[in-house]
Phi, psi and omega in degrees: 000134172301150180271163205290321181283338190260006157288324209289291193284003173281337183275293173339305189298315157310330163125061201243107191300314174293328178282323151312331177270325168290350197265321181280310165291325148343302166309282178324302168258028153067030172273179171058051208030070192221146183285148163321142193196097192266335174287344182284311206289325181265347163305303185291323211256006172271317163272348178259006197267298144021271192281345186106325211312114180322306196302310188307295169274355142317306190297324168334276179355300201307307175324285191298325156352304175228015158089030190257089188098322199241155163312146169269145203233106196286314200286002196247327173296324138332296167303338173279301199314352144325268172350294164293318129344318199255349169267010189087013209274123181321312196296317236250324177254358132333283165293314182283335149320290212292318173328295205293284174340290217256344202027071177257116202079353193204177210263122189304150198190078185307330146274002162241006163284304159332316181291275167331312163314331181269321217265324172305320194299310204269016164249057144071023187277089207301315160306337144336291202283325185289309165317312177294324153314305176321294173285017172261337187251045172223349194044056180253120166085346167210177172292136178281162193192070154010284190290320187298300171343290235278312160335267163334295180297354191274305192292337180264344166284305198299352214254009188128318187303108193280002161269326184288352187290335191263009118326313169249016148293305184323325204265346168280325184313274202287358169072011186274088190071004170220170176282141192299138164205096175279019160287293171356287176282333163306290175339320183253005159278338184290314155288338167321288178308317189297306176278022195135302182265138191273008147280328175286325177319308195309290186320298173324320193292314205289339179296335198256348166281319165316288189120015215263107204090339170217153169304127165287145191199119181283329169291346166264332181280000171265329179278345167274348183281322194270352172263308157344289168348295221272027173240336194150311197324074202315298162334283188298342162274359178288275187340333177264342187265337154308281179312326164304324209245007163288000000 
């Protein structure tokens, strides 16, 4: 019996468009025991690319984007994500957000970041749905709109993404589209902190040095301040050498 990769590239080799594009990221990210190989990873994904596949030429993008096997190319990483964007592919219409936001390569556009930005969120795209938040409670490209924010950061927190799960504790913190509730706004700093990011660490800290949501406790607001700290976090190292020094 074959093993699962060389069936995988026996289906490629045929023309099985999705087993080419799973044989590239195997190659990219050096899974299913195959050494990492970004010239291997853009061979499947140039042939499944070919083929129309959307996924396929995001990941083109994804290369030329950060210099991976290939020069790094802004205007050609661009051309896929477009592409790829214009097949419907979510990561593809993400990704040509974050361009259009920031106007990295094409003339900055807060509305045509929006556009994109939606159209990844609502085929279920967590960065998608968090970005889209972002520019509801930011009033970029649209009226700001609080309750809208809340909306979006609710769908990319349920799906895991830890800085909107500590966005949208904030909006619980400050009452910003939901009724003010800091029980709330722990819960999701808390999933925040747990998995990592170090806006949620801060926050969770500043609740338990308040008492805001929780038994006030200093010793838990230190230890979340301090894991923020040893990340970077500038707030959190004031915060913690100020509380250290009461």
């Amino acid at each position: 019996m074959k093993r699962g990769g060389e069936l995988l590239e026996m289906a490629a080799e045929k023309g099985h468009v999705k087993s080419m594009v799973e044989l590239g990221m195997f190659a990219k990210e050096g899974k299913a025991g195959r050494k990492k190989d970004y010239g291997e990873a853009l061979k499947w994904f140039e042939l499944a690319a070919e083929e129309d596949d959307g996924r396929a030429m995001c990941e083109i993008g994804l290369l030329y984007k950060w210099g991976h096997g290939v020069e790094k190319d802004t205007g050609k990483s661009l051309k896929f994500f477009r592409e790829s964007a214009e097949k419907g592919d979510e990561e593809g219409q993400y990704m040509i957000g974050i361009n259009y936001q920031v106007g990295h390569g094409v003339v900055q556009s807060y509305d045509e970041a929006l556009k994109w930005y939606r159209k990844a969120a609502e085929q279920g795209h967590a960065g998608g749905q968090a970005s889209l938040g972002a520019m509801y409670a930011e009033g970029k490209g649209v009226k700001q709109d609080y309750a809208e924010a809340v909306k979006w950061y609710r769908k990319a927190a349920l799906q895991g993404d830890a800085v909107t799960q500590s966005n949208l504790g904030a909006m619980y913190d400050f009452g910003r589209g939901v009724k003010q509730d800091s029980a709330e706004a722990v819960k999701w700093y808390r999933k925040a902190a747990l998995q990592g990011a170090d806006v949620g660490q801060r926050n969770l800290g500043e609740m338990y040095e308040k008492g805001l949501g929780v038994e006030q406790d200093s010793a838990e607001a230190v230890k979340w301040y301090r894991k923020a700290a040893l990340q970077g976090y500038a707030d959190a190292q004031s915060r913690l050498e100020a509380l250290l020094n009461k």
